[in-house]
N, C-alpha and C positions, 0 to 999 in steps of 0.2 A: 622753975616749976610753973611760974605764971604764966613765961609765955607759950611755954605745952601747953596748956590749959585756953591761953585765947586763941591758939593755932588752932586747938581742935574744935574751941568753938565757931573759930570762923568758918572751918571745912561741914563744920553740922550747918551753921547758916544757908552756906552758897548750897551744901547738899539742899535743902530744903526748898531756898529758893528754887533751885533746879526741876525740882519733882513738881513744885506749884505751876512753875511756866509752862511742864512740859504738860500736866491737865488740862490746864487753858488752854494749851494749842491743840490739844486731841478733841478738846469739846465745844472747838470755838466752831467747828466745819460741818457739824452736824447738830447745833444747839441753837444756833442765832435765831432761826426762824421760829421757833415752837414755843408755843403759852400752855404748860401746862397746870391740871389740876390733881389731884394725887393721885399716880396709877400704880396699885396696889397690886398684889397678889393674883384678885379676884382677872384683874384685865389678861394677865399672864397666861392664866387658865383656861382663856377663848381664846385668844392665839392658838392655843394648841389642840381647838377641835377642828374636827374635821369642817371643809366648807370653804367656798371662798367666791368672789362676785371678779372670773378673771377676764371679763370685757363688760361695753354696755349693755343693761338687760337684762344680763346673767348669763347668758347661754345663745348659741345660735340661730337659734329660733326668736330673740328678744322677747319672750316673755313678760322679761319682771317679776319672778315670784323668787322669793326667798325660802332655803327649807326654815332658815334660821326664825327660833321662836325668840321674840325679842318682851321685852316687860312692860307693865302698863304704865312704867315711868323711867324714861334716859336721862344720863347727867353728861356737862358736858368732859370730855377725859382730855382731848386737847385740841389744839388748833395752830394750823402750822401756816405761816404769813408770807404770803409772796407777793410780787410788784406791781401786779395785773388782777384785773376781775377772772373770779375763777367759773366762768361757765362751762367746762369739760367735766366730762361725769365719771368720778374715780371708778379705779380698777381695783378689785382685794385679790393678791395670789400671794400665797406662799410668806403670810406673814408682812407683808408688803401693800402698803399704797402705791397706784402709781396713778397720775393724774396731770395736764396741761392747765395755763396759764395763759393769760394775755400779756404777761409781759415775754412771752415766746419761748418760755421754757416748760418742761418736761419736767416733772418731779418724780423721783421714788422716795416714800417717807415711809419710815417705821411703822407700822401699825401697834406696838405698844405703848409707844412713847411719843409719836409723835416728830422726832427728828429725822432732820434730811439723811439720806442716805446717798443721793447723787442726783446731778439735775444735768439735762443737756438743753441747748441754746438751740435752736430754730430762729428763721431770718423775721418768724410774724407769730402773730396770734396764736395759739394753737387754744380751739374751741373742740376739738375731739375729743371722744372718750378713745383712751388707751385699751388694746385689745391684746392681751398677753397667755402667750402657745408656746412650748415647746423651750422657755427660756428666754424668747423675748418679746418684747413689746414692741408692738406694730402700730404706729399710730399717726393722722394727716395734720397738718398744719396749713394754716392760711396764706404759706410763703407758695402750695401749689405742690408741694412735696410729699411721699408716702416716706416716713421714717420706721429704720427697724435698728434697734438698740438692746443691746444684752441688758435683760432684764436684775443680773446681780451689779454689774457697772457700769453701765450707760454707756458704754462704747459703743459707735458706730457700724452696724454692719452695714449697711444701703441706705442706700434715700435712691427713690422715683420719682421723677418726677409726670407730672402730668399739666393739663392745659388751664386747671384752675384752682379755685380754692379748694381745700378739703376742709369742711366743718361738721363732717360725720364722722361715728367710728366705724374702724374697720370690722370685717365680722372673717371667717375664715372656713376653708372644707379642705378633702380630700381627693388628691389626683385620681383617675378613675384606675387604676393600677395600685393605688393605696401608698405608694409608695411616698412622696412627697405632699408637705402642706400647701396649701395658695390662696392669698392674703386676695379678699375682693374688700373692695371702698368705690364709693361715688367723687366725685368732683363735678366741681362748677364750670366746667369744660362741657358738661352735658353727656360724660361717659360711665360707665361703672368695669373697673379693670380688677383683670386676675393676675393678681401677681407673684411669682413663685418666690415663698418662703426663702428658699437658701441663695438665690441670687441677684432677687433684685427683679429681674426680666420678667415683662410681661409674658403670658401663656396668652392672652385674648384678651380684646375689650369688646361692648355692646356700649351703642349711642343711642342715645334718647334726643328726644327734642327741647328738652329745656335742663336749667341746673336739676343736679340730684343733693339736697340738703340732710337727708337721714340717711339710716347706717342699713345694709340687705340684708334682712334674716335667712336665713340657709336651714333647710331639711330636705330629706327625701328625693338628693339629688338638683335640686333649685334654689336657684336667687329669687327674693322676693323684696321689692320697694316700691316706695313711689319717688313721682316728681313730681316737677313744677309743670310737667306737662300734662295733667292732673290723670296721669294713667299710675296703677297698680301693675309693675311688669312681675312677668315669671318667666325664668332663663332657667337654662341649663347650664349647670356651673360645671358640665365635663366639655362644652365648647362653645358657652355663649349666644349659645341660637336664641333666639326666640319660642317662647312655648305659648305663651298669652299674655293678652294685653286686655285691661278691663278699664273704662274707662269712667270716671268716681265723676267728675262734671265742674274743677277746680284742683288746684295744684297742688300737691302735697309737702309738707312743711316734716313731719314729723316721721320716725321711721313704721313699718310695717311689724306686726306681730304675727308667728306663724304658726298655728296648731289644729293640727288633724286636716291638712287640707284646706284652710280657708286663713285667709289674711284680715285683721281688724285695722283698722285705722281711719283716721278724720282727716276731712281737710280744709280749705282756707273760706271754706263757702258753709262753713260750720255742719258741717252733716258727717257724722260719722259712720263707717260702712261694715259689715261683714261681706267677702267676695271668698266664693268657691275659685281655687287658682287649678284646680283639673277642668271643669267648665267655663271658666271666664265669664261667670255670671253673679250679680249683687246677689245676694240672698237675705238679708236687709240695710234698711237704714234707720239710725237712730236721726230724729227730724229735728228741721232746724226751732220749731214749736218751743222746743226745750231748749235751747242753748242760747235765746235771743240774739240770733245772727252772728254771734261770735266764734272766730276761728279756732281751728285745734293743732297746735303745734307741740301737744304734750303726747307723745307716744303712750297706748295704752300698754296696764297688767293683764295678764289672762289667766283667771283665775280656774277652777275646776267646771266653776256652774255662772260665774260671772267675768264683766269686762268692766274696768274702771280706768278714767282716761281725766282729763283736766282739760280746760277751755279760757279761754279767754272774756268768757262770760265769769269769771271767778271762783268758778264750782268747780269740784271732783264731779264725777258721772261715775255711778255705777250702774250696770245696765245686765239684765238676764242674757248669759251667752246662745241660748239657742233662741230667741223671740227678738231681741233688742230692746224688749221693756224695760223703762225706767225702775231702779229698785229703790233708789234713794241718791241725792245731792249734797254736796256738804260748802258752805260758801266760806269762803278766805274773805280776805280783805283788800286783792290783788289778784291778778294773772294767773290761771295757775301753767305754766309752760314747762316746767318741771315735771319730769317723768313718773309715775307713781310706781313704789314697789307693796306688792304685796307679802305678807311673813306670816301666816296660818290667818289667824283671825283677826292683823289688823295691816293696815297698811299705810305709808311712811309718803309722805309728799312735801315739796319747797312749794313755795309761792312767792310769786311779787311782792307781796306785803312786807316782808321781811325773815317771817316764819316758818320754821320748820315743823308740820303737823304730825300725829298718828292719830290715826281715826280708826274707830272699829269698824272691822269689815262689812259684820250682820246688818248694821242699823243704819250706818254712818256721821255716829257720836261722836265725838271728839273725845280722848285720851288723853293725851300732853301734845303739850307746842314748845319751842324755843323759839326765845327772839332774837333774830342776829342782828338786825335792823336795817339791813340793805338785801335788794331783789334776789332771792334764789332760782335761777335758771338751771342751774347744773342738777343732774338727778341722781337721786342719792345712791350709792352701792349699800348691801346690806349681809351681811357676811359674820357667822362668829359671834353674833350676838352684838354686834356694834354696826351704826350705822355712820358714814360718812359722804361728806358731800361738799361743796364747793357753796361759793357766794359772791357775790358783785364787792362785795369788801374787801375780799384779795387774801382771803381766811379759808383756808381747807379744814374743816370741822371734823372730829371725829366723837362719837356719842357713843356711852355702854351703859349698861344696869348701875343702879344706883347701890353701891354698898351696903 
């Protein structure tokens, strides 16, 4: 009778055992990286509304505005650790982070929880924002390469490649037939290519005369960026022609915003611009008077009746969209190169200093900050009621309402 009895207790043991090792090994591959804080119910619950931030900007147009109403106070929910500075600006789809690294990888992470869900390896950098259509994520790397990866498993479908670095994201449109997508990105080769969706192969490139560092907003049948050539270009994205060229007086760092016909954006000679892109004509400038000669590599928000943009003067800028009047400044403690998003009445910005801010839109008071303690360059996505962002500390942050 005894030894039935330590038989079955040894078979209960090793059962036991068995079940613990085999948790460990399911949760070892998608747990290691993520610090989290308790993600309760409430988090589950924005998961599942509608909305989601599934490129740089928001949308093709790069905007920056969120519909998402976020609260006058975030906590942090988790933060997921990888081996490089994270200046790539997370993507939200489908319940899903996806977001680049400098140690050359690619992540998709949970957005409730904060764990990995698959990461793929590029030969360098990847400083892109991930631009995710149709089920996968389209995204450049510093190795010179256009990557396109099934957005549920990171499997490979193409890589492009092209003549230089890519440190922009991709933005995307429609073939003039409707029928097929086509993936357009700049490169440091000095080009901006169309590349079709299902196979990889370029449809057309357009050359500019110097690197293209931001990502081309698309409407209305057009490409819209700048460059280092310090022109504002408008292309035809059903064959790459040339439609106009405006030229800003200094080279463009930061991507172009595109609404109702007119492009926003600053450049390295600190002067921020409105250009009508049907006339090819400035229609204003916000002056260098205000920004004490400091560059602007923060692509601006465009709001309904305003423009808020960041400088390297330390300030947010918010400015009247149809005058360019100054409506109010809000000063960091650092850079701001970080992208601003706007979310009804406030709006979410990184900065050099460390800090991640929200500052009311009306006035430009300050709200909440978080300190991460190292330079936030990457710009936040805002989606769901949570906001996420990257940091120079190798930390993919994700923030929600405070319980």
């Amino acid at each position: 009778m005894r030894a039935v009895i330590k038989i079955t207790m040894g078979i209960t043991v090793v059962a036991i055992v068995c079940v613990l090792l085999a948790w460990m090994i399911a949760g070892s591959s998608d747990s290691s990286n993520v610090e989290s804080d308790a993600v309760d119910v409430q988090v589950e619950e924005l998961i599942d509304e509608q909305g989601g931030w599934p490129m740089f900007r928001g949308g093709q147009q790069l905007l920056g505005t969120s519909a998402t109403r976020l609260s006058n106070s975030l906590t942090l929910i988790w933060k997921f650790r990888t081996a490089g500075e994270v200046k790539s600006s997370p993507a939200i789809d489908d319940g899903c982070v996806y977001v680049g690294s400098s140690d050359a990888n690619i992540y998709a992470i949970d957005l409730a929880n904060g764990r990995q869900v698959w990461s793929y390896r590029t030969e360098d950098a990847v400083e892109a924002g991930p631009c995710v259509i149709e089920g996968f994520v389209f995204v450049g790397s510093l190795d010179n390469f256009l990557y396109a990866l099934d957005a549920k498993t990171g499997q490979l479908k193409w890589k492009y490649k092209t003549g230089g670095q890519i440190p922009g994201a991709a933005n995307w449109t429609r073939s003039a037939d409707d029928k097929t997508t086509w993936i357009l990105v700049g490169s440091y080769d000095s080009k901006l290519y169309c590349v079709d969706s299902r196979t990889g192969q370029a449809v057309w490139t357009y050359e500019t005369d110097s690197y293209i560092n931001g990502a081309p907003a698309v409407d209305d049948g057009k490409a819209v960026f700048g460059g280092c050539d310090a022109m504002i270009h408008v292309v035809s994205v059903s064959d790459g022609s040339t439609i106009k060229q405006i030229d800003t007086g200094s080279f463009i760092a930061a991507s172009v915003a595109l609404a109702d016909g007119c492009a926003y954006v600053g450049n390295y000679d600190a002067v921020f611009i409105k250009a009508d892109t049907v006339r090819g004509e400035i229609i204003w400038q916000y002056p260098r008077q205000q920004t004490g000669d400091s560059a602007f590599f923060s692509s601006p928000a465009v709001g309904e009746n305003v423009v808020v943009f960041g400088g390297r003067d330390a300030r947010l800028h918010c400015v009247d969209r149809t005058s360019g009047n100054l409506i109010w400044t809000f000063k960091s403690l650092g850079d701001i190169d970080s992208s601003p998003v706007i979310c009804g009445d406030k709006v979410v910005v990184g900065s050099e200093d460390g800090r991640l801010y929200m500052i009311r839109l009306s006035d430009g008071e300050q709200l909440w900050s978080y300190e991460i303690g190292q330079p936030i360059t990457s710009s936040p996505a805002v989606a769901r009621g949570m906001v996420v962002v990257g940091s120079d500390d190798g930390y993919v942050y994700a923030f929600g309402p405070e319980s």
